[in-house]
C-alpha positions as CSV (number, residue, x, y, z in Angstrom):
1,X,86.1,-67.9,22.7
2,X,87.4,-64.4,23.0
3,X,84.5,-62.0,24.2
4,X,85.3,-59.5,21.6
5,X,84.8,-61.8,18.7
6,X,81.6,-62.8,20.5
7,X,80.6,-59.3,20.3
8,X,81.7,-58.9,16.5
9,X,79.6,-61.8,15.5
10,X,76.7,-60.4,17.4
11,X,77.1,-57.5,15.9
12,X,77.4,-58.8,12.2
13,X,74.7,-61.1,12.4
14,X,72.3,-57.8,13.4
15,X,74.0,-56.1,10.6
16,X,72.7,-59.0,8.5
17,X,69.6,-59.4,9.5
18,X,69.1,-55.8,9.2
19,X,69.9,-55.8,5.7
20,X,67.3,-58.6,4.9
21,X,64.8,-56.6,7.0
22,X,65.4,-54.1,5.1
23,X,65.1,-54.9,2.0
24,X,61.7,-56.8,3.0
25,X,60.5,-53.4,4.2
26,X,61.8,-51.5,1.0
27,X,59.2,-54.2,-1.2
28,X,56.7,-53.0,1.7
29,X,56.9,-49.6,0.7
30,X,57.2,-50.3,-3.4
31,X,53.5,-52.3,-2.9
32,X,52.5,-49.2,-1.2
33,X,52.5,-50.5,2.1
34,X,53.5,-49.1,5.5
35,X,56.0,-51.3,6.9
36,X,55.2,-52.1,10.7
37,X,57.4,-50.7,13.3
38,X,60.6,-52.9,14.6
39,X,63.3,-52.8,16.9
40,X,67.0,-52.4,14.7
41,X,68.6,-55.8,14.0
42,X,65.2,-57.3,14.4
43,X,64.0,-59.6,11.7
44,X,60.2,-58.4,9.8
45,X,57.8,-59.7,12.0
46,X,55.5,-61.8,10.0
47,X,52.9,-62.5,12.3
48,X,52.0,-58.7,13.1
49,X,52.0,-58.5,9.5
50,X,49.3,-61.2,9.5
51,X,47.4,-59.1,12.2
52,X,46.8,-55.6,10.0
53,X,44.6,-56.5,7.0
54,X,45.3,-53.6,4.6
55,X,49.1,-54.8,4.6
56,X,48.0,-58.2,3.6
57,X,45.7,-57.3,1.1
58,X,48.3,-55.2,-0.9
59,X,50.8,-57.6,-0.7
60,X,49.0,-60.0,-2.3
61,X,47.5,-57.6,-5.0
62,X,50.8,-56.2,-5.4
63,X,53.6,-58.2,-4.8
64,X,52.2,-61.7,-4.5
65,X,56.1,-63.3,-4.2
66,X,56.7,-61.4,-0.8
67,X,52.9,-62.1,0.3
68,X,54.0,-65.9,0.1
69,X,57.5,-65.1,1.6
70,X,55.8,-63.8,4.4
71,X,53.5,-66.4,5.0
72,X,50.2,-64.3,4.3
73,X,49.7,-65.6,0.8
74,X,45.8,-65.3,0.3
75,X,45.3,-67.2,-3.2
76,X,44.0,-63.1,-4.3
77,X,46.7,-63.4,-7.5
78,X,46.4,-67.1,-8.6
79,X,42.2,-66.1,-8.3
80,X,42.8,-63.2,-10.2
81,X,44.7,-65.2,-12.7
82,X,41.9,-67.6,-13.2
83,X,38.9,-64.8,-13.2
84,X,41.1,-63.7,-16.8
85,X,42.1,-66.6,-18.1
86,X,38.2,-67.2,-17.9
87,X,37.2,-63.7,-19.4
88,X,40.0,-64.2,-22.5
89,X,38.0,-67.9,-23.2
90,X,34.7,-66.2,-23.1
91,X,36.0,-63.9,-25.8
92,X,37.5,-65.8,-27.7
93,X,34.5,-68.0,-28.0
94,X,32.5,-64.8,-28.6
95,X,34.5,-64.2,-31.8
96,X,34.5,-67.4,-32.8
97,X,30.8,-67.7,-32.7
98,X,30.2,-64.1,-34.2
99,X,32.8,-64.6,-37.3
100,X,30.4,-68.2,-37.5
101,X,27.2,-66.4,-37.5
102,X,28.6,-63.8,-40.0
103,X,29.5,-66.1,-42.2
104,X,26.1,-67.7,-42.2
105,X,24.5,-63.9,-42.8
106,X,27.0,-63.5,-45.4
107,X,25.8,-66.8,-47.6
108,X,22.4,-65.8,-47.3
109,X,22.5,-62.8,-48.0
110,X,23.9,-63.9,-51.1
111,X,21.2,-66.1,-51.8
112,X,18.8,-63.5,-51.2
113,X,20.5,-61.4,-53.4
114,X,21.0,-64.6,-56.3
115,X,16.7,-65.1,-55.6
116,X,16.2,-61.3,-56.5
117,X,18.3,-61.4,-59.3
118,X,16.6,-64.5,-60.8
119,X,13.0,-62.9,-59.9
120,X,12.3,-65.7,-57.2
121,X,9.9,-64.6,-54.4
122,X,11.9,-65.3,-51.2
123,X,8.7,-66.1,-49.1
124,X,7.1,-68.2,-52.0
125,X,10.4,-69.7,-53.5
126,X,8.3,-69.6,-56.9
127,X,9.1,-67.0,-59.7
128,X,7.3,-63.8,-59.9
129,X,4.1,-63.6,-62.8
130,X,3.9,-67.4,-62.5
């Protein structure tokens, strides 16, 4: 093999992997990370991404699909996902049980309203004068 083509596929395959780095570290920035320092035509180093904490963390709040791609996937999304799932079944059960209880006020209060009208004591259940 002819050194020169050697040389030209070295070089492409930094110029690759610089692109891919690069783009890793543009998602960095959009989750509102810093991305870690690396040598040009380096890949991303995911292991001393591992190593600072903050980094992780708003990965996996922000940009859980490059947290996994990484490798420092935490579960923080899928937990999050559960916590309001959870919340929207509590509420939903609230309403249910408050359009059920209103309901209930609703008939007697109309049968409070039917015992006045008919002169019926509602503690008694017996007609008023009798």
């Amino acid at each position: 093999m002819d050194l020169n083509a050697t040389i030209d596929a070295a070089y492409q395959q930094a110029e690759d992997t610089e692109a891919i780095a690069a783009a890793i570290e543009a998602r960095i920035i959009a989750a509102g990370g810093r991305p870690l320092l690396r040598q040009y035509g380096k890949p991303v180093d995911a292991t001393a991404i591992k190593q600072n904490l903050t980094l992780v963390s708003q990965l996996n709040r922000r940009d859980p699909k490059l947290a996994t791609f990484l490798g420092v996937q935490s579960g923080y999304q899928q937990q999050l996902e559960l916590e309001q799932a959870a919340r929207k079944a509590a509420s939903e059960r609230m309403a249910a049980a408050t359009a059920e209880l209103q309901q209930k006020n609703q008939q007697a209060a109309a049968i409070r309203q039917q015992a006045a009208i008919s002169g019926i004591n509602p503690l008694t259940g017996r007609r008023y004068g009798i």
